[in-house]
C-alpha positions as CSV (number, residue, x, y, z in Angstrom):
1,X,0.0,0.0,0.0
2,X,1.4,3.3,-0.9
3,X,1.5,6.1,1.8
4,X,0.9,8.7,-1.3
5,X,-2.3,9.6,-1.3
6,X,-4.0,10.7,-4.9
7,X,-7.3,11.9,-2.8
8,X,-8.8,15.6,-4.2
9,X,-10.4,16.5,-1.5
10,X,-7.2,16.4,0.1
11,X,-5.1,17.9,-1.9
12,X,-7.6,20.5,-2.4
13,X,-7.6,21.2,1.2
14,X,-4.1,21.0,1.6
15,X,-3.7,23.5,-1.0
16,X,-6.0,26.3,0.7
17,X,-3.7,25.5,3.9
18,X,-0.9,26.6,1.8
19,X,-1.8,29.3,0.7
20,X,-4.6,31.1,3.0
21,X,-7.3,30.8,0.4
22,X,-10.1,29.2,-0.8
23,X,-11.6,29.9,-3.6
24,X,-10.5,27.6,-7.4
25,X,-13.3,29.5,-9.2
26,X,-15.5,27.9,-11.3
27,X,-15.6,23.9,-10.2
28,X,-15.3,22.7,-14.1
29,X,-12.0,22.0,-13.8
30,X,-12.6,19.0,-11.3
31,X,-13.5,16.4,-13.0
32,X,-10.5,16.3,-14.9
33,X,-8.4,16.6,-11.8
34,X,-10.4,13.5,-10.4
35,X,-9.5,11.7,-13.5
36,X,-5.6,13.2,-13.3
37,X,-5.4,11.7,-10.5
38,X,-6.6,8.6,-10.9
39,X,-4.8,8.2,-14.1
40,X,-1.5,8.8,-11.5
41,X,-2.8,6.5,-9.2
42,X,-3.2,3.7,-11.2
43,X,-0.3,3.5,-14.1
44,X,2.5,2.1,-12.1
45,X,4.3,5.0,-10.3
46,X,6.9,4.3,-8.0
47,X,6.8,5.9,-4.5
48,X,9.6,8.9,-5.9
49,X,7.1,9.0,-9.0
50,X,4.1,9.4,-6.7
51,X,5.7,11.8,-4.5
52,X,7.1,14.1,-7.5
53,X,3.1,13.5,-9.7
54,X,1.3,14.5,-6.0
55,X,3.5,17.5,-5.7
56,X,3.3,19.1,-8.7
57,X,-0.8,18.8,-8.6
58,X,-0.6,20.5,-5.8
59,X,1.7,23.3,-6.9
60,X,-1.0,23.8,-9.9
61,X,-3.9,24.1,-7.4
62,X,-2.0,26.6,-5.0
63,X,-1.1,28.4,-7.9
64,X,-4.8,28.8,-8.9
65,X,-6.0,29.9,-5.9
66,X,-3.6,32.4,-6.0
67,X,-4.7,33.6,-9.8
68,X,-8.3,33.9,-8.9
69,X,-7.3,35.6,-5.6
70,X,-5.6,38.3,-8.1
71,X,-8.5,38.4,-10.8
72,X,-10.6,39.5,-7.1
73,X,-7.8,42.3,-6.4
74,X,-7.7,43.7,-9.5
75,X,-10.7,43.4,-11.9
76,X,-9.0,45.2,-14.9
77,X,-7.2,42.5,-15.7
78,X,-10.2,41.0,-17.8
79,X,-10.4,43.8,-19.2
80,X,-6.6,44.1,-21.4
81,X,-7.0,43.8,-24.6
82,X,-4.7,41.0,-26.5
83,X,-4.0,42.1,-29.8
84,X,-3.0,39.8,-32.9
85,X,-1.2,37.0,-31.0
86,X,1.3,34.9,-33.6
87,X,0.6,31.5,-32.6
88,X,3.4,28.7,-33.4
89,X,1.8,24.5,-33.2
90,X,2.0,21.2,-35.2
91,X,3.0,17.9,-34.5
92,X,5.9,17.1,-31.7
93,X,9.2,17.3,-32.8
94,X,8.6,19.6,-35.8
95,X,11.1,22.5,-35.0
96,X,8.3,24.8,-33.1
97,X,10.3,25.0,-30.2
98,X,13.9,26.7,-32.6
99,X,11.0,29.2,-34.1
100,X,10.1,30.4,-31.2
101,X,13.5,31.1,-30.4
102,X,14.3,32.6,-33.5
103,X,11.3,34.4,-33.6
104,X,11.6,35.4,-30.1
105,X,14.7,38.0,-31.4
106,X,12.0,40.9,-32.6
107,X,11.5,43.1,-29.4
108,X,7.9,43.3,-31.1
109,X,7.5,39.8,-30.0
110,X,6.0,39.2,-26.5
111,X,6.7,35.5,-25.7
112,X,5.5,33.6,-22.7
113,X,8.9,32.3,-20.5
114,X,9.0,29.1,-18.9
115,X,8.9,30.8,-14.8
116,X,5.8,32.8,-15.6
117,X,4.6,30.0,-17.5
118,X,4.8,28.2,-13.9
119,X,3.6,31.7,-12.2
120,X,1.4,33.3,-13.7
121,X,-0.1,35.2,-10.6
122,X,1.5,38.8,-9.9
123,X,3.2,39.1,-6.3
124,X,2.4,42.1,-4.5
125,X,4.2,45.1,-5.8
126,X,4.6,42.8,-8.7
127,X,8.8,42.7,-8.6
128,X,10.8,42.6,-11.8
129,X,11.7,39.1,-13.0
130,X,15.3,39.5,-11.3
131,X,13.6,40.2,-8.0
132,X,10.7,37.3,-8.1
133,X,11.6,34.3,-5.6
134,X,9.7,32.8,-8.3
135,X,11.9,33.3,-11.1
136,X,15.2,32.2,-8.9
137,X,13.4,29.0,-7.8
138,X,12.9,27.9,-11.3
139,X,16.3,29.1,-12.5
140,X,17.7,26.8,-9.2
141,X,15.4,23.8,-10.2
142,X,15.8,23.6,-13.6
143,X,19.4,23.4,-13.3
144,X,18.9,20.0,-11.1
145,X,17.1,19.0,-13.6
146,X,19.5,18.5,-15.9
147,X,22.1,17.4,-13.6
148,X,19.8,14.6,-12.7
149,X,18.6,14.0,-16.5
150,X,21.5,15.9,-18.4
151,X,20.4,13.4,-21.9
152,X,17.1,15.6,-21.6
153,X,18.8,18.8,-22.8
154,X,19.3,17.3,-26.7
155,X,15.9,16.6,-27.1
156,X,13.9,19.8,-25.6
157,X,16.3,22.8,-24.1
158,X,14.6,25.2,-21.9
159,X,15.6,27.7,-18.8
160,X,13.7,29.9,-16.2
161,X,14.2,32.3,-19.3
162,X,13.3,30.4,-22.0
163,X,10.4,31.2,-24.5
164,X,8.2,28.6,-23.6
165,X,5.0,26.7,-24.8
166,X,1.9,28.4,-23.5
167,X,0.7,24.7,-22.5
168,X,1.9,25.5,-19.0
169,X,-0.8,28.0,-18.6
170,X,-3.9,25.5,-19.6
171,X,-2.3,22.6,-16.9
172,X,-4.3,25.1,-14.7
173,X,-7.2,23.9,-15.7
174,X,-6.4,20.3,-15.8
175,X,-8.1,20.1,-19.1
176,X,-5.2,20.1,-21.5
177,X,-2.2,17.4,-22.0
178,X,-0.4,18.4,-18.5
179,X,3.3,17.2,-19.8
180,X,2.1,15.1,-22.4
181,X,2.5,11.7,-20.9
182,X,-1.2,11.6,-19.1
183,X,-2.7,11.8,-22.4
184,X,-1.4,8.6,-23.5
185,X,-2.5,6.9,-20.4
186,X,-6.0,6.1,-19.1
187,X,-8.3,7.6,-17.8
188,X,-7.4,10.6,-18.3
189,X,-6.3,10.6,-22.1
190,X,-9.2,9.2,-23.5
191,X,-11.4,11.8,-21.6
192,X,-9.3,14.6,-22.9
193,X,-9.5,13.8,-26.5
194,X,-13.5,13.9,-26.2
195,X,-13.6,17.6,-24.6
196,X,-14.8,20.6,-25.3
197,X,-11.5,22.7,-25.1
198,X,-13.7,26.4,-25.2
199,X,-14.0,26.8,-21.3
200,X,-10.1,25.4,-20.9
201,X,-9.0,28.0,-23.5
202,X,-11.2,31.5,-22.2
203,X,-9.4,30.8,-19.1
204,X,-6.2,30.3,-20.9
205,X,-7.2,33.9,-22.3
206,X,-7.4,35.4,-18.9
207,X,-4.4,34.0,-17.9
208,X,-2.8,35.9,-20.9
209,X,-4.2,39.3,-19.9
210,X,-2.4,38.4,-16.3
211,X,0.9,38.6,-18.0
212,X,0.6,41.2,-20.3
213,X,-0.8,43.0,-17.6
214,X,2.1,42.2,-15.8
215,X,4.8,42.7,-18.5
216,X,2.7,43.9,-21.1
217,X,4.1,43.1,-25.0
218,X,3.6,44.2,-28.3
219,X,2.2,41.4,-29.7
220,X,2.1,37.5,-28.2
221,X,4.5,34.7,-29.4
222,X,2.6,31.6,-28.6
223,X,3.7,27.9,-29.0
224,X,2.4,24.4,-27.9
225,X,1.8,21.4,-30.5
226,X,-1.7,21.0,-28.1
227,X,-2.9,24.0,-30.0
228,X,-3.9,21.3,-32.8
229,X,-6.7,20.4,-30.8
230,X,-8.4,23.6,-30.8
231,X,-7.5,25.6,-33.7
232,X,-10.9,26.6,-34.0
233,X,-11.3,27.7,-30.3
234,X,-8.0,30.3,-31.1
235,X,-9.7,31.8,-34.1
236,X,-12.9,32.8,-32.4
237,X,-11.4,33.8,-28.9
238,X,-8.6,35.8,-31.4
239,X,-10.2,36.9,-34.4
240,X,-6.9,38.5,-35.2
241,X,-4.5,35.7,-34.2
242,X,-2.5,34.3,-37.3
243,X,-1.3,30.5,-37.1
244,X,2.3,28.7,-38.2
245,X,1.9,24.9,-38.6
246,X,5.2,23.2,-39.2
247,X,5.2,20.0,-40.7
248,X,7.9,17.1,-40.7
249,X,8.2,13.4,-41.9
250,X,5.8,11.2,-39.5
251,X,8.4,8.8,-39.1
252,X,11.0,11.1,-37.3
253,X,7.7,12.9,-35.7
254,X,6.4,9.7,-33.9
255,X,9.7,8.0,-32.9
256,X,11.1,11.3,-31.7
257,X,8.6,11.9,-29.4
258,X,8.0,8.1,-28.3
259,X,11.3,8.7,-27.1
260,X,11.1,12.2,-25.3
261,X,8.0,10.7,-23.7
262,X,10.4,7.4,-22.5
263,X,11.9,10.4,-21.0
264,X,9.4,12.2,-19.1
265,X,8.0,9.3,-17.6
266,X,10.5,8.5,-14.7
267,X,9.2,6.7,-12.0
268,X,7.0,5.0,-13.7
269,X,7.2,0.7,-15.0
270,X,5.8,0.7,-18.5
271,X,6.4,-1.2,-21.6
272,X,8.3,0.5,-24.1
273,X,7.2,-1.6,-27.2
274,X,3.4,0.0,-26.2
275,X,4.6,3.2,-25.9
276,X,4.9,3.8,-29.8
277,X,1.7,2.7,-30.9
278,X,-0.1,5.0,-28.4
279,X,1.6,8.0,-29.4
280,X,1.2,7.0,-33.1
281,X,-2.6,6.8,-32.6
282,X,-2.5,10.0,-30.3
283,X,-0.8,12.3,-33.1
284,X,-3.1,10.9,-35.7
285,X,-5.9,11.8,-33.6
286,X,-4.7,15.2,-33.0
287,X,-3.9,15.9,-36.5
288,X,-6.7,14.7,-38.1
289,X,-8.9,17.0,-35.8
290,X,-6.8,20.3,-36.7
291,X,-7.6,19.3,-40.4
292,X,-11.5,19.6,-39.3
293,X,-11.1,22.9,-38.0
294,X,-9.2,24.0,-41.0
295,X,-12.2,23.3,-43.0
296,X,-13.4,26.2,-41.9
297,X,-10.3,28.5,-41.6
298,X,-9.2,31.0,-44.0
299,X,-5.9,30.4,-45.8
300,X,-4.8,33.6,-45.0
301,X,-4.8,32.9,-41.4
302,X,-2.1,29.8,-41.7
303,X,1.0,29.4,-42.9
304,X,2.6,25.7,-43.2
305,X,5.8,25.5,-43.2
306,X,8.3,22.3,-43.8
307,X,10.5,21.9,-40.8
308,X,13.3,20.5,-43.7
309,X,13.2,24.1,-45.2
310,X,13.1,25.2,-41.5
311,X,16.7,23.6,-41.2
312,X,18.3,24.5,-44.4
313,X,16.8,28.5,-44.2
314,X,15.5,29.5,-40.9
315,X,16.0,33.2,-42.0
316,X,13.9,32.7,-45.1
317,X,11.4,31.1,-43.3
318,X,10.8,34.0,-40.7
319,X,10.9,36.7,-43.9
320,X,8.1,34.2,-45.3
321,X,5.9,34.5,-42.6
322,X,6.4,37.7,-41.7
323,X,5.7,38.3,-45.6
324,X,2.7,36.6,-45.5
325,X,1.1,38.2,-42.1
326,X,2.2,41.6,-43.2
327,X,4.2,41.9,-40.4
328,X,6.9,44.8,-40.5
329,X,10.5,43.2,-41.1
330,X,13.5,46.0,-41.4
331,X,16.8,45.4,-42.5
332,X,18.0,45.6,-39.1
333,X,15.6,43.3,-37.6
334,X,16.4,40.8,-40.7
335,X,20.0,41.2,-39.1
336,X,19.2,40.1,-36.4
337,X,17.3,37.2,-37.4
338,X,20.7,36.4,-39.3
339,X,23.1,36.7,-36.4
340,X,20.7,34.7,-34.3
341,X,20.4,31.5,-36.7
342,X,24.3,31.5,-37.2
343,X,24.7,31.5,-33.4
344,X,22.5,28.8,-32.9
345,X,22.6,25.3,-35.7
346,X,20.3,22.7,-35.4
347,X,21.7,20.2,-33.1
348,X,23.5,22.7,-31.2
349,X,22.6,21.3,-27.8
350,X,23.5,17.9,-29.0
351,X,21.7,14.8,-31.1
352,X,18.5,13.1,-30.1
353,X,18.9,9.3,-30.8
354,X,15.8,7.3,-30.8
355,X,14.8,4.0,-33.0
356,X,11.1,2.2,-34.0
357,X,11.7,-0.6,-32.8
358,X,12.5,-0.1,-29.1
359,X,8.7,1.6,-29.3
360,X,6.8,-1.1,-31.2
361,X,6.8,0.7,-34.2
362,X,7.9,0.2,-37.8
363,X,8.1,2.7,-40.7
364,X,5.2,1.2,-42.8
365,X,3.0,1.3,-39.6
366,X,3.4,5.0,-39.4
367,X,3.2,6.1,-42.6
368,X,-0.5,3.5,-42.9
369,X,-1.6,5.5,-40.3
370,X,-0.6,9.1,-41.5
371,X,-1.6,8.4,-44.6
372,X,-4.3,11.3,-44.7
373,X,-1.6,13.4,-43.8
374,X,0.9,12.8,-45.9
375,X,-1.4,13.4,-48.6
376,X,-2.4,16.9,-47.6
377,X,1.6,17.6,-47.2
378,X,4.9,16.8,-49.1
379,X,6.9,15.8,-45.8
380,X,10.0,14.4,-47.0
């Protein structure tokens, strides 16, 4: 019997205890909290995995208390206005993550880092980022994290500084992917992929006019592969927003993140040969449903983009979509782009080796099951 206990009420009392407050807001988040749970109680955790699952639920309930504590204190916040908001998804593995840092360079760009990602909330007097306990806790534990997993860094490099995906401001509403391991695992994944992402996302939305209330921006950079599940939602919450897709071999795509999830799921016994078909059936899932809500997206609003042409020109592919958004791209700022890219090859934080076959998988498997993808785009 484990001495962890995956109980809500618990935790959800032990979370008001921690911070002095009591109110989550709207309840609709439970229910996929119960089923978060669950899904961590039963899928083979070790005690350390337990401990570490348990802890960071409870961080993510804290933290919520403390964001609609805030939304009480100061109203206005609902009230700032997020203007045209660039928004970077597609499948895993795709080179989202190296646009966002390159795209990150124009001082127009407002993108979300990794410790506000976590902390969304303001403190009182709201502190600069150098001054935020916050900020110097995640700086501090990200650099055990690598330490303790230092393979990690060559397949996804991030910081306390870091332009980050945006997915860590849905976990609060445990209605999204969480780190993308509980969506292959059941209960929770299958209940996720039959949701209605609208509520999840308008409180996503608030949580943007927290930051850029914050540390207001020009205009949001915004990244997260989950955004394929609700490309519809974006358009009608941000009739303005424009959308990058980037779009890479299926093969490489599955069997690259098969392995970054082997990766994230320390602490847990699973079998690796099952791991690969899951995520191969979860990616096809997720990209057939962004083709749906293309159907009825304007082509203006998207831009695909090959992640091989991504690689070989990553300054011609900024000047493309900042071409076809209309966005204002001087010679200086196209400079910068430039000295960016040079400083910073693919591959400059090291090689990600995976293979099919430790995951179950097999190159005429995938491409079977991505057929309707493959025909909608030349992938390599």
């Amino acid at each position: 019997m484990s001495e962890v206990s995956f109980d809500a009420e618990q935790l959800l009392e032990e979370a008001r205890k921690g911070t002095g407050l009591d109110d989550f807001g709207s309840d609709d988040f439970r229910e996929g909290l119960g089923l978060l749970l669950e899904t961590y109680d039963t899928n083979g955790y070790d005690e350390d995995g337990r401990r570490r699952t348990r802890g960071r639920v409870l961080g993510l309930l804290m933290e919520r208390l403390r964001i609609e504590d805030a939304w009480k204190a100061h109203p206005e916040i609902r009230d700032v206005e997020i203007r045209a908001p660039l928004y970077l998804t597609g499948l895993p593995r795709t080179g989202t993550s190296a646009l966002l840092n390159l795209l990150s360079q124009d001082t127009a760009a407002r993108p979300m880092q990794l410790w506000e990602g976590l902390n969304p909330s303001p403190l009182p007097g709201n502190p600069p980022k150098e001054d935020d306990p916050r900020y110097q806790a995640i700086a501090s534990f990200m650099g055990k994290v690598y330490e303790e997993n230092p393979d990690f860094d060559s397949i996804h490099h991030t910081s306390a500084d870091t332009a980050e995906e945006c997915i860590h401001l849905l976990n609060h509403t445990f209605q999204d992917v969480q780190f993308g391991v509980e969506v292959l695992m059941e209960p929770y994944g299958s209940w996720f992929q039959a949701q209605d992402h609208r509520p999840s996302y308008l409180y996503y939305a608030d949580l943007l006019r927290m930051l850029q209330w914050q540390r207001p921006g020009e205009r949001f950079l915004l990244k997260t592969p989950a955004h394929l599940w609700a490309l519809d939602i974006l358009v009608d919450i941000f009739p303005d927003c424009s959308i990058v897709i980037t779009h890479r071999n299926p093969i490489e795509c599955v069997a690259s993140y098969s392995s970054m999830m082997d990766s994230l799921m320390m602490g847990r016994t699973f079998d690796r040969a099952a791991l690969g078909p899951t995520v191969l059936e979860y990616l096809a899932r997720k990209m057939e449903y962004s083709l749906e809500c293309r159907e009825t997206i304007g082509d203006s609003r998207i831009v695909d983009l090959a992640f091989d042409d991504l690689v070989a020109d990553p300054v011609g592919t900024v000047t493309r979509i900042y071409e076809h958004f209309g966005l204002p791209l001087s010679p200086e700022l196209l400079g910068t782009f430039t000295e960016y890219a040079e400083a910073h090859p693919q591959g400059e934080h090291g090689t990600h080796e995976y293979d099919l076959e430790t995951y179950g998988l097999t190159e005429g498997g995938i491409l079977d099951r991505f057929a309707f993808y493959t025909e909608h785009f030349a992938t390599g």
